[in-house]
C-alpha positions in Angstrom: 48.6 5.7 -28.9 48.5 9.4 -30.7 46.1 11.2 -29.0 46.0 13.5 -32.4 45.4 10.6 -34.7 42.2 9.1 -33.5 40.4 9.3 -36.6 43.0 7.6 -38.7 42.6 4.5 -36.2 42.1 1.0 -38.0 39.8 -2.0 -36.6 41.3 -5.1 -36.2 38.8 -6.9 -33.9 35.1 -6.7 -33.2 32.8 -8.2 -30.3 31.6 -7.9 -26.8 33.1 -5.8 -24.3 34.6 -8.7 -22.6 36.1 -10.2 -25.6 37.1 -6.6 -26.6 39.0 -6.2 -23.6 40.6 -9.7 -23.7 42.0 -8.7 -27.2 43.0 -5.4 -26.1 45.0 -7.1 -22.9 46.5 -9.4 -25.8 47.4 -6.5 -28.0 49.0 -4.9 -25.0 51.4 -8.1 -23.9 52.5 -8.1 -27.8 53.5 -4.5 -27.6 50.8 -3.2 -29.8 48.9 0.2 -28.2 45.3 -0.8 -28.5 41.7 1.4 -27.8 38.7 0.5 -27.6 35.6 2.2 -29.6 32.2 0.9 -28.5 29.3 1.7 -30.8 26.6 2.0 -28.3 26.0 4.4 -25.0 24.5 1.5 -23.1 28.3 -0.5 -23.4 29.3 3.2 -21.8 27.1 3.4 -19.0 26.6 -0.4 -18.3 28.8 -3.2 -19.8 26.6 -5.9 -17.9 23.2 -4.6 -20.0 23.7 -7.7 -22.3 22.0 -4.9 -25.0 24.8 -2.8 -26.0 26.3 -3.1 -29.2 29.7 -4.3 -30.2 32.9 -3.0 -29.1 35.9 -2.4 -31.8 39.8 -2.3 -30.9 41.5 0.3 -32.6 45.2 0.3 -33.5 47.7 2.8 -35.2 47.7 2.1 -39.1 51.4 1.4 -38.6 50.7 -1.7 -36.0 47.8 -3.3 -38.1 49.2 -6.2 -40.0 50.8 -7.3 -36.8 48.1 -6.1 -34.2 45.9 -8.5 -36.8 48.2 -11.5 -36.7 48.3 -11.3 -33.1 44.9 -11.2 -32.8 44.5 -14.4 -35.3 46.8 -16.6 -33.4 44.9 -16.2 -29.9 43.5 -18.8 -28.6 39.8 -18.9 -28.7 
């Protein structure tokens, strides 16, 4: 991941932190650099709160088509 190239960072999944981090771990054992963005202090300060809001993954625009399919394909 570009550290200079935050802000040109594309979503390509959405959800809790735990499902966030799932994805990201997916992302990451399909060779795709993954972030995560949350969109709410309380998922900062305390990811057991059950309040927070939801919790994107971030890939470079490069990676999204693929860093999408991946993310289709899972298994729910």
């Amino acid at each position: 991941m570009r550290a200079n190239d935050y802000d040109s960072l594309v979503e390509v999944f959405r959800g809790d932190l735990w499902e966030a981090e799932l994805v990201k771990g997916l992302l990451a054992s399909a060779g795709v650099d993954a972030m995560l963005k949350d969109e709410s202090l309380s998922v900062v300060t305390s990811p057991y709160a059950g309040m927070g809001g939801s919790v994107r993954v971030m890939v470079n625009p490069e990676e999204e088509v693929y860093a999408k399919k991946v993310v289709a394909e899972r298994k729910p």
